[in-house]
Kinemage of the C-alpha trace (Angstrom):
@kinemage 1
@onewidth
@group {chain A} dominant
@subgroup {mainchain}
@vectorlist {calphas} color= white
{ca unk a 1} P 1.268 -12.568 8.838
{ca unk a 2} L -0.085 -9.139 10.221
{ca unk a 3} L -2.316 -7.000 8.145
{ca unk a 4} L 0.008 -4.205 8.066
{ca unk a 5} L 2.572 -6.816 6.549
{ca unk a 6} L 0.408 -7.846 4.102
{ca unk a 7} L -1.162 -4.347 3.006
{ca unk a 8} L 2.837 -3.698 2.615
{ca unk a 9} L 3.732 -6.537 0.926
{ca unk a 10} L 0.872 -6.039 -1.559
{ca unk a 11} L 1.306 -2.430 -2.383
{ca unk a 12} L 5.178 -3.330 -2.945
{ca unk a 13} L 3.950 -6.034 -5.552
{ca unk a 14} L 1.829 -3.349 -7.050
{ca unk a 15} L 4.526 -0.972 -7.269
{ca unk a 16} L 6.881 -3.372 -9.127
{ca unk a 17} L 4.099 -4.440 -11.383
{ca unk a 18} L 2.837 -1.017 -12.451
{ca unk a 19} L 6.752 0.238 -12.410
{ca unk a 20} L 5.585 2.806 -9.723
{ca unk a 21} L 8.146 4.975 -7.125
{ca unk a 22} L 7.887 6.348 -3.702
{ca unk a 23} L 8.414 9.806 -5.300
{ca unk a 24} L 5.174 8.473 -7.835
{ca unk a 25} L 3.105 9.038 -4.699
{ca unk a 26} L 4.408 12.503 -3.824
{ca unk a 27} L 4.255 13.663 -6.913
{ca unk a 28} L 0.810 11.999 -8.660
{ca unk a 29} L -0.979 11.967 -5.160
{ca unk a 30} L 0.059 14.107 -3.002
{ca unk a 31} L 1.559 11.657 -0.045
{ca unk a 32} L 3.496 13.032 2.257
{ca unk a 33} L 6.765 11.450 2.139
{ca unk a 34} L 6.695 10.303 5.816
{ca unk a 35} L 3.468 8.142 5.118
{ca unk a 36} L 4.696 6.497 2.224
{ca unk a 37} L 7.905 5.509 3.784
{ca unk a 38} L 5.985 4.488 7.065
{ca unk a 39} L 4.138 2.272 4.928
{ca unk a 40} L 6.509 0.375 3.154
{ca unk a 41} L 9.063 0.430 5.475
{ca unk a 42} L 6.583 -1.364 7.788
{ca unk a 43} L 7.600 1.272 10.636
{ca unk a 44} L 3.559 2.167 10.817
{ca unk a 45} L 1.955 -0.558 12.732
{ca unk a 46} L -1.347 0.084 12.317
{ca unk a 47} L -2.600 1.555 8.176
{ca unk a 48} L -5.526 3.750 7.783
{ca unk a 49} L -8.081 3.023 5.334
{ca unk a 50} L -8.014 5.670 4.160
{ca unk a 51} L -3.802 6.014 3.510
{ca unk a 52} L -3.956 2.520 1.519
{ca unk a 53} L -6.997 4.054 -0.706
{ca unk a 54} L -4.908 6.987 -1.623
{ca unk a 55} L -2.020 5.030 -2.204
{ca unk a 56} L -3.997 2.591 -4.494
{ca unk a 57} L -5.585 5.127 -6.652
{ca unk a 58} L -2.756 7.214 -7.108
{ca unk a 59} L -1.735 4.024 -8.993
{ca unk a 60} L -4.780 3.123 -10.449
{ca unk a 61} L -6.231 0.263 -8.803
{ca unk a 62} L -9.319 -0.145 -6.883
{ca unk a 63} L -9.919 -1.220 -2.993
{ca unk a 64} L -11.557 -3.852 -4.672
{ca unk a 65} L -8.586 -5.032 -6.405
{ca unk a 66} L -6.328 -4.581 -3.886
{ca unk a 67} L -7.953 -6.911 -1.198
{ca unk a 68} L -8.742 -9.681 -3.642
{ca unk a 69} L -5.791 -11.172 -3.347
{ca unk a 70} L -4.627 -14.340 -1.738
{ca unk a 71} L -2.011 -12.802 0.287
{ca unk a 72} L -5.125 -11.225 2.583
{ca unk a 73} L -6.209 -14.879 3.602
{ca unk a 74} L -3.047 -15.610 5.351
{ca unk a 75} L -3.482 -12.781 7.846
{ca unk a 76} L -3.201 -14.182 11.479
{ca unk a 77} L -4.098 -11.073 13.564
């Protein structure tokens, strides 16, 4: 799996869990639209640091948090 994939994959579980929308991260954090849907629509090859911090504390979670998880030890790039 690519690290785009999994950054993807793991800010989709996030969403689900905290019950969060694309239009959450337009509205709460100021994403442009194109970004988010880049993101998640895995059209983006390559994600900035710095777009998966916004997008993780617009929903409350910290880098941290979000790369301790398992799904980042499966990355083959």
């Amino acid at each position: 799996m690519s690290l785009a994939e999994a950054v993807t994959l793991r800010i989709q579980a996030l969403m689900k869990e905290k019950n969060f929308s694309q239009y959450d991260f337009y509205t709460k954090g100021g994403i442009a639209k194109s970004t988010v849907s880049q993101v998640l629509n895995r059209t983006r090859e390559n994600v900035a640091v710095k777009t998966v911090y916004e997008m993780v504390t617009t929903m409350g979670v910290s880098l941290s948090e979000f790369f301790n998880d398992p799904i980042f030890d499966e990355i083959s790039d």
